[in-house]
C-alpha positions, 0 to 999 in steps of 0.5 A, spaced: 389 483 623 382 483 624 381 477 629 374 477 626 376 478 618 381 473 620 376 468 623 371 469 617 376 466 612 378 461 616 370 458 616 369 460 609 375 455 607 373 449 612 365 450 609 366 443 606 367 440 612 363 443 617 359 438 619 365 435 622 368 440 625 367 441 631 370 449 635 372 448 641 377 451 646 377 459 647 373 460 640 368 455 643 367 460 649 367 466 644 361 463 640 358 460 646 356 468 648 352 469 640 348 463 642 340 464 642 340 461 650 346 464 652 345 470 658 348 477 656 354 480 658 358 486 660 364 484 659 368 481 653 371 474 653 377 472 654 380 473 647 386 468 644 389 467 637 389 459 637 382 457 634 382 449 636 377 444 632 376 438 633 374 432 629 371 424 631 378 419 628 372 414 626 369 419 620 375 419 615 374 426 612 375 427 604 378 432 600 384 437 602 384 441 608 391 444 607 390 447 600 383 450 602 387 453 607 392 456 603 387 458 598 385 463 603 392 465 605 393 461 611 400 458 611 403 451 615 408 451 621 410 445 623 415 444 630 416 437 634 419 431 632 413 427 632 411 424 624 408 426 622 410 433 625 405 438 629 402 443 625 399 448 626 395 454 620 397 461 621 394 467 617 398 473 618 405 474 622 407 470 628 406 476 633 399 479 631 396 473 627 391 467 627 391 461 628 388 454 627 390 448 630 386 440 628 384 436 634 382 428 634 381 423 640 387 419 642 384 412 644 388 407 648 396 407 648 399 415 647 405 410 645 406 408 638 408 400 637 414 402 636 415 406 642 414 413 639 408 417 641 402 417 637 401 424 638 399 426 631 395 424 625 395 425 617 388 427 615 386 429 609 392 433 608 392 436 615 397 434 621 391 434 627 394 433 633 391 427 638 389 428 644 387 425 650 380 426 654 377 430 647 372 425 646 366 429 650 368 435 647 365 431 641 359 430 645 351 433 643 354 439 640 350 445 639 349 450 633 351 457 633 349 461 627 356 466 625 355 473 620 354 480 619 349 480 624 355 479 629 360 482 626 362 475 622 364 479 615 361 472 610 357 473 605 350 470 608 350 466 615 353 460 616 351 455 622 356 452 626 358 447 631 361 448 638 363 444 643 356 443 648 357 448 654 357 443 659 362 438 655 366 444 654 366 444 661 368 437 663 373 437 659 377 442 663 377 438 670 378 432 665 385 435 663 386 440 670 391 436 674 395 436 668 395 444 666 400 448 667 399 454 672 397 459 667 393 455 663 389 452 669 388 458 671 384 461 665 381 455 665 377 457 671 376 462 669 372 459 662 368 455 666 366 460 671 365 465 665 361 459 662 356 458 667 355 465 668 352 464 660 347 459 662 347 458 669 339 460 668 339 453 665 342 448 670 336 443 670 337 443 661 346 442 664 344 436 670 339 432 664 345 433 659 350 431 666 345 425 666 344 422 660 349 423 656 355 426 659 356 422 664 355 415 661 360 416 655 365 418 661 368 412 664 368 410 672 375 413 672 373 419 668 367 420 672 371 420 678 376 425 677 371 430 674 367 429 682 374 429 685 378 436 681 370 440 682 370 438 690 378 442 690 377 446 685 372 450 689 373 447 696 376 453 698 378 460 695 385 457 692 391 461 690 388 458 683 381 461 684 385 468 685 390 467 681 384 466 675 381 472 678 386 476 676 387 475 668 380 479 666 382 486 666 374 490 665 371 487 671 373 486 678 371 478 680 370 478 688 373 470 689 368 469 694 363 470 688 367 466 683 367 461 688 360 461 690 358 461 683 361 455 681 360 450 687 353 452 687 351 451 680 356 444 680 353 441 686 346 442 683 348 439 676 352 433 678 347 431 684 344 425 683 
């Protein structure tokens, strides 16, 4: 299936509800390329299957999600234990097909008081999967306007909201150290190829840094998004290779990765 027909359907059932979501995850960065600020590119985006949305808890949401998704062909997969069980919506067969996963902020214990995980939620028909560190993804979103024009097949265009840059950015040291390899890798990946969309606009990411980001993190937040950036780019890593080597239409020197990264890092968390 065509990931962008797929795509489109997927925004044509969530439209009730789409000043809630939020795209973040691998599509946050593929919208991001279609932002009026974002710099052009040669090469394509790290492509993925899963479409991630993510939702504030504190905002109930009304009506039902499952049977609009259903009504435009999407089907619900649930696996793990927890209740209610993981979920995820799946348009077309599980090798080739797309998907959309329903995220909201796990706040305080991931343990339940009965000592189960709180690791999911019923909501509005849906089961959104909860999750630490996700609140700043939250945070100033920005507006991206899909359709024909951009290969989007909807009828006319359709404004979305996506993850801020920077959120997007900060999320991913945030949740580093518990990433797995591969995993970790495409995240640096993300954020590289992300500041190769704005770097034309650190002064705009160190004033987002400032005023808004920074402020909703906790001090211990704060502190682990400064520690993993100083160790991600210390040094060309076996990380920083490995991460590198994912693109396969572009050849990225690790030295130039590197010091694209620390540059724009020192420039937008310096006080």
């Amino acid at each position: 299936m065509n990931d962008l027909e797929a795509f489109a359907k997927l925004v044509q059932a969530l439209d009730p509800w789409r000043g809630q979501m939020i795209f973040i995850g691998g599509w946050a960065h593929r919208l991001h390329t279609l932002h009026p600020h974002a710099l052009k590119q040669t090469f394509e985006p790290v492509f993925t299957r899963d479409t991630d949305l993510a939702f504030a808890n504190r905002a109930p949401l009304e009506g039902n999600i499952k049977a609009a998704l259903e009504a435009h062909g999407f089907r619900e997969e649930f696996s793990g234990t927890s209740k209610p069980p993981a979920a995820h919506y799946t348009l077309g067969n599980e090798q080739n097909g797309f998907y959309a996963e329903f995220l909201t902020p796990l706040v305080g214990s991931p343990l339940k008081r009965n000592g189960e995980p709180d690791a999911t939620a019923a909501v509005a028909g849906i089961s959104a999967h909860k999750i630490a560190h996700l609140g700043v993804l939250l945070e100033d979103p920005w507006i991206v306007t899909v359709g024909p024009e951009v290969g989007v097949p909807l009828d006319k265009p359709v404004d979305l909201q996506v993850a801020n840059p920077l959120c997007f950015m900060v999320q991913k040291f945030l949740i580093l150290n518990d990433r797995a390899k591969k995993k970790r890798h495409q995240d640096l990946l993300y954020v590289h190829d992300t500041l190769m969309l704005f770097g034309h606009m650190l002064p705009h990411l160190k004033a987002t840094w400032g005023s808004i980001v920074k402020p909703r993190l906790t001090a211990r937040e704060v502190a682990t998004v400064e520690r993993e950036i100083q160790q991600a780019y210390f040094q060309v890593t076996a990380d920083i290779l490995a991460a590198t080597a994912i693109p396969q239409d572009r050849n990225l020197d690790p030295e130039e990765f590197l010091a694209t990264c620390k540059l724009s890092f020192r420039t937008i968390l310096t006080a």
